[in-house]
C-alpha positions in Angstrom: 16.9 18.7 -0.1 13.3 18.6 -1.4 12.8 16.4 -4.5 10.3 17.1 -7.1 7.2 14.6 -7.8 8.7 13.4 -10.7 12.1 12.0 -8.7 10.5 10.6 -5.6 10.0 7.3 -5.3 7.2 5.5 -5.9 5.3 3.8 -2.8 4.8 0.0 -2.9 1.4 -0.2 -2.4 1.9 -3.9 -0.2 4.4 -2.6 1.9 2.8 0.6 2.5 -0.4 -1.2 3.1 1.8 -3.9 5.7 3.4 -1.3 7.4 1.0 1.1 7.9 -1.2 -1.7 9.0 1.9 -2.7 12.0 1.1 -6.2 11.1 2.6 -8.5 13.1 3.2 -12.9 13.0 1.2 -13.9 16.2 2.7 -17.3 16.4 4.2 -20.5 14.4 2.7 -24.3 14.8 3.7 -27.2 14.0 1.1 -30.6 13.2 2.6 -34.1 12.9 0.4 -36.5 12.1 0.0 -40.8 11.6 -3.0 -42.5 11.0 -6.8 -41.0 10.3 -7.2 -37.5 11.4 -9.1 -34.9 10.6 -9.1 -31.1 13.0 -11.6 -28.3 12.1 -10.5 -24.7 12.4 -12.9 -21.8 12.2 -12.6 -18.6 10.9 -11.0 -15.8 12.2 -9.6 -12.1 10.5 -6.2 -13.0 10.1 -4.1 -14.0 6.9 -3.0 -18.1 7.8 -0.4 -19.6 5.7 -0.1 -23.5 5.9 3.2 -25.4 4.7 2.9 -28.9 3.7 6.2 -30.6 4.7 6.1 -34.2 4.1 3.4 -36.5 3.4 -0.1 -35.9 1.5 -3.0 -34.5 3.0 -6.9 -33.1 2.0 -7.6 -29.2 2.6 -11.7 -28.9 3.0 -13.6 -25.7 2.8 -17.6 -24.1 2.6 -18.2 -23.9 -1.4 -15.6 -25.1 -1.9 -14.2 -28.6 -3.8 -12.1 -30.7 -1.7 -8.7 -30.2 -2.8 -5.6 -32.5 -2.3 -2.3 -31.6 -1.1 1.0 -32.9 -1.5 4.8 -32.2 0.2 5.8 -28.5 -0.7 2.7 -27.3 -1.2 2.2 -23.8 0.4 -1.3 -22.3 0.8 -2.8 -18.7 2.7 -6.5 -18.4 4.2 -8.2 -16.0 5.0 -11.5 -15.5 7.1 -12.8 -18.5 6.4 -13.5 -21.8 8.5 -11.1 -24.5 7.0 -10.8 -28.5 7.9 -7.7 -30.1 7.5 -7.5 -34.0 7.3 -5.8 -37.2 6.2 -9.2 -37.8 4.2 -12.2 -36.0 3.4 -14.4 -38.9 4.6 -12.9 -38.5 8.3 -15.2 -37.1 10.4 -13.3 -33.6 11.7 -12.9 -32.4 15.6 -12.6 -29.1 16.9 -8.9 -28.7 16.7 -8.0 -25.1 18.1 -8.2 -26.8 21.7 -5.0 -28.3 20.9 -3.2 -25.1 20.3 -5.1 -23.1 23.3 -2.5 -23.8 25.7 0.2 -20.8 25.5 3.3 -22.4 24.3 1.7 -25.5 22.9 3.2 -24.4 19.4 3.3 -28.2 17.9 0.8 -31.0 18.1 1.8 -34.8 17.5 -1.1 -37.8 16.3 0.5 -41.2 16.7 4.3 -41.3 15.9 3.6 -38.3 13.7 5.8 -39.6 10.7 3.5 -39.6 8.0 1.9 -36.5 7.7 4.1 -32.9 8.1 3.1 -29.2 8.4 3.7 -26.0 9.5 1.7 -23.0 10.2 1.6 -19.5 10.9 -0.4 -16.4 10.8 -0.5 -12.3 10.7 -2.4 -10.6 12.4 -4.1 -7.1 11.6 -5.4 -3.8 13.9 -8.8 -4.3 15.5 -10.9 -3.8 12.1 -8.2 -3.0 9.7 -8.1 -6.8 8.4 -10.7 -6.4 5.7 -8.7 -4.1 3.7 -6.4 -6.5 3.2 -8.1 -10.3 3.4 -11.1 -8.8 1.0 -8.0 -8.0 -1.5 -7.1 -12.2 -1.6 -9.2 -14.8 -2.3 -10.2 -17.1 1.2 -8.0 -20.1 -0.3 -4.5 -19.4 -2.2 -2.6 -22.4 -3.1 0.9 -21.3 -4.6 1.1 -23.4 -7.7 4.9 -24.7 -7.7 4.5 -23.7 -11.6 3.9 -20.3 -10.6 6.8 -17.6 -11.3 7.3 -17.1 -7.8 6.8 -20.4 -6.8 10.3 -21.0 -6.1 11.0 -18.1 -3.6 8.5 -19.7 -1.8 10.1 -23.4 -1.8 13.3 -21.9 -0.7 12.2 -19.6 1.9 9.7 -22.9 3.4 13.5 -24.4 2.9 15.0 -21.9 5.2 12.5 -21.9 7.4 11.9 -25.8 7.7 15.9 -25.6 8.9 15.2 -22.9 11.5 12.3 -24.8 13.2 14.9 -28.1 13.4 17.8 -26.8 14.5 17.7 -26.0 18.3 20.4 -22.7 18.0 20.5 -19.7 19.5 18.3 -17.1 18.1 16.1 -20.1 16.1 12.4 -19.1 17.2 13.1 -15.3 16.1 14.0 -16.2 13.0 12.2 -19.0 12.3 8.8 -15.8 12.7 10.5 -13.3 10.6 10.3 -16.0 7.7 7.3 -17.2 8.6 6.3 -13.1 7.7 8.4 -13.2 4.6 6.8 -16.8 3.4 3.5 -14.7 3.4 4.9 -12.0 1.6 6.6 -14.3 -1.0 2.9 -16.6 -1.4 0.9 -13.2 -1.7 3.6 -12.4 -4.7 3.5 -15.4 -5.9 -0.4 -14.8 -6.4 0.0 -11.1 -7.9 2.4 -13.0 -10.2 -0.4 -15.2 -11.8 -1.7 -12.2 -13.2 -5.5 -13.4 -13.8 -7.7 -11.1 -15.5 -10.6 -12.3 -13.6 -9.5 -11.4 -10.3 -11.2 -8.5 -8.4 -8.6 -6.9 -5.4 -6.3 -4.3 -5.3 -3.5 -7.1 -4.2 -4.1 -8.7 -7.7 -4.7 -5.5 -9.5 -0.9 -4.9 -8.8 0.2 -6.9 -11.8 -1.8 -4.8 -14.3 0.5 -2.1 -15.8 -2.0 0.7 -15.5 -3.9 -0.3 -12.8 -0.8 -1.0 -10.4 1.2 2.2 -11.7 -2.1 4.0 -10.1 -2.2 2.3 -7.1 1.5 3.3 -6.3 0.7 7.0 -7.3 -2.0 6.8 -5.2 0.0 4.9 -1.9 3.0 7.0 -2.9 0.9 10.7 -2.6 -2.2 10.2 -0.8 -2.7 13.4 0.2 -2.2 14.6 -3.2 -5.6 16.4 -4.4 -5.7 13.1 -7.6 -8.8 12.9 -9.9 -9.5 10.7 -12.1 -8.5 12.4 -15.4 -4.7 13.0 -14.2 -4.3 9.3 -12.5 -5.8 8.5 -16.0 -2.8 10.9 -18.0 0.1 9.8 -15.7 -0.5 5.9 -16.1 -1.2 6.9 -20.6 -5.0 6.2 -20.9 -8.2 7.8 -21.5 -10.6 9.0 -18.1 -13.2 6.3 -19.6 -10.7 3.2 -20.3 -9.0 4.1 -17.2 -12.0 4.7 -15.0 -13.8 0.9 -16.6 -10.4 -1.2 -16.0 -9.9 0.1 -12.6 -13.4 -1.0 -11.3 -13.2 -4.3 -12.9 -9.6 -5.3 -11.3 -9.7 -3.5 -7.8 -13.8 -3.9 -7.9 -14.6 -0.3 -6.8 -13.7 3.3 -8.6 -10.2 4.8 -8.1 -11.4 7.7 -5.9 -13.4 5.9 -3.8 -10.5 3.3 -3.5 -8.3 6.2 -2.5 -10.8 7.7 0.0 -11.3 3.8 1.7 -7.5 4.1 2.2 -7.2 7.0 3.3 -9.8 6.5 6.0 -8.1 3.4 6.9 -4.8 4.9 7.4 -6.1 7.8 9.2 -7.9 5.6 11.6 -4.4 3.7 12.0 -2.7 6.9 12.7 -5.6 7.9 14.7 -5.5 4.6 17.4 -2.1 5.1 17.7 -2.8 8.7 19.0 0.4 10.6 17.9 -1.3 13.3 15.9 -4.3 15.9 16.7 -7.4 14.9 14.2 -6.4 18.2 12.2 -3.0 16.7 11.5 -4.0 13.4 10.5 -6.5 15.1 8.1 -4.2 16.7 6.7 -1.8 13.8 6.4 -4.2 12.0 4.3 -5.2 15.0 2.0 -8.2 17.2 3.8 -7.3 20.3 4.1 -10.9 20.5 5.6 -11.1 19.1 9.5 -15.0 18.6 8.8 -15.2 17.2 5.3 -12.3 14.2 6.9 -14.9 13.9 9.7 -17.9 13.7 7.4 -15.6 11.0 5.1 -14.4 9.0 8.4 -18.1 9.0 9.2 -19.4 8.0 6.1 -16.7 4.7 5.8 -16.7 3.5 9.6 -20.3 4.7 11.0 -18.8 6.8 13.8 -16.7 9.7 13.9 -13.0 10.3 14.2 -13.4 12.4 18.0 -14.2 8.6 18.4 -11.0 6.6 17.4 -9.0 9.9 18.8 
C-alpha cells in the first residue's frame, strides 16, 4: 500500500538524526569521592552526560563561571575540556589516566562516601559529531524546574538501581539508560524553549521552525524550496526564511543540503549502496551535482568515502 504525503508520518528529526548517525554509549563510570579532589578531563567529540548522585560538588569550564552542583543534578558536555572538583580552589590532575585501563569503569578517593557520580557518553561516526554537538550548547545542566526535569530524575532513579544491584543482565541495561538519560536531558533542553538559542536541537520547540525540520528529516529527497516549507508550516517565504536562520543559525536549504550530505556520507562509509543510489536517496537525481555538493561540504569527493 503506498500512502500519500499527506498520511505518512512525520520523521522525528532527533531520532532520525540518532539513528542515522548509529550512535552508540561507549561506556558507563562511576567516581566516588572523600576529601579534596579535583580531576581534569579534556575535550573530545562525544556527547558526556554526568549524574550527580550524592553529595555536592563544583563543575569548572573555559569561559565559563564556575558553577555548583548538588545531588540529582544531571548535566551533558560536549567538546569541551571540563574540571570536576570538590572545590574550585583545588588544584586539578589529569584524570583520564584513571579510567585508561579497560574495565576500570569506577574510581574510589578515600572511603568515597561523600561525594557520588555517574557518567556516561555517546559516541558519533568518524566526523559526523559536529552535526549534532554544534546543535547543544558545550554545558547543559537540566534544571530540576524544567518540564522534563522529572523524566530525567526517574530514569537517573532506574538507572542508579541498575548499577547497585549485581543481577543478571545489570550492565546491559544499566547502558541502554545511560542512552535514554541522554535522550531524556537533550528533551529536557528542547523543552526550555529559549528564544535565544541557535541549533536545530533547540529549534525543535518552535512551532514553525520544528514542523519544517520534520518535513525536511521526514522527505529529504523531496525537491523542497523555500516558498512551499514556508506554505506547509502557514507563513510567508520572508518570515519563514528570517525565523529559521535565527533559531537553527543557517538558511533552510542549506540546512537541508548539510544533512543530506551528512547522511549520504553515513550511508556512503557503510558501503551498502553505489554513489548513484545514495544520490538519489538524498534527493539528486544528478550523480555530478551530489558530487559537486559532497565536495563543496566535506572538501573531498564522494569516490572518496565510497
Amino acid at each position: 500500500m503506498i500512502l500519500s504525503r499527506s498520511s505518512r508520518e512525520t520523521q522525528d528529526p532527533l531520532s532520525h538524526v540518532l539513528s542515522a548517525l548509529g550512535v552508540r554509549s561507549v561506556r558507563s563510570t562511576r567516581f566516588e569521592a572523600s576529601g579534596d579532589w579535583a580531576l581534569a578531563f579534556p575535550g573530545k567529540a562525544r556527547l558526556k552526560f554526568v549524574a550527580l548522585l550524592r553529595g555536592r560538588c563544583w563543575m569548572l569550564l573555559p569561559d565559563h563561571p564556575p558553577e555548583a552542583l548538588t545531588e540529582g543534578d544531571v548535566f551533558l558536555i560536549g567538546d569541551t575540556p571540563y574540571t570536576v572538583a570538590s572545590d574550585p580552589a583545588v588544584e586539578p590532575v589529569d584524570g583520564a589516566p584513571f579510567y585508561a585501563q579497560p574495565g576500570r569503569d569506577v574510581l574510589r578517593l578515600g572511603d568515597g562516601l561523600q561525594t557520588g557520580l555517574l557518567g556516561g557518553s555517546v559516541d558519533f561516526a568518524d566526523g559526523d559529531a559536529a552535526f549534532i554537538l554544534e546543535a547543544l550548547p558545550a554545558f547543559l545542566r537540566v534544571d530540576r524546574a524544567s518540564p522534563g526535569a522529572g523524566a530525567v530524575a526517574r530514569t537517573l532513579a532506574c538507572l542508579e538501581a541498575e548499577i547497585g544491584e549485581d543481577r543478571p543482565g545489570a550492565p546491559l541495561i544499566a547502558d541502554r539508560l545511560a542512552e535514554i538519560l541522554l535522550v531524556e536531558a537533550i528533551r529536557a533542553y528542547i523543552a526550555m524553549g529559549a528564544e535565544d538559542r541557535v541549533g536545530w536541537i533547540g529549534a525543535l520547540a518552535d512551532r514553525q521552525v520544528g514542523a519544517a525540520l520534520r518535513l525536511m528529516h521526514s522527505e529529504v529527497a523531496e525537491p523542497w524550496t523555500v516558498a512551499r516549507l514556508a506554505a506547509r508550516v502557514g507563513m510567508s517565504r520572508s518570515a519563514f526564511s528570517a525565523r529559521f536562520v535565527a533559531r537553527v543559525g543557517r538558511p533552510p536549504l542549506d540546512y537541508l543540503t548539510h544533512w543530506r550530505m551528512v547522511l549520504a556520507r553515513r550511508l556512503l562509509c557503510e558501503g551498502r549502496e553505489p554513489i548513484a543510489s545514495v544520490a538519489a536517496e538524498v534527493g539528486y537525481s544528478s550523480q555530478s551535482a551530489f558530487a559537486h555538493a559532497f565536495k563543496r561540504t566535506f572538501g573531498y569527493p564522494p569516490r572518496s568515502v565510497a
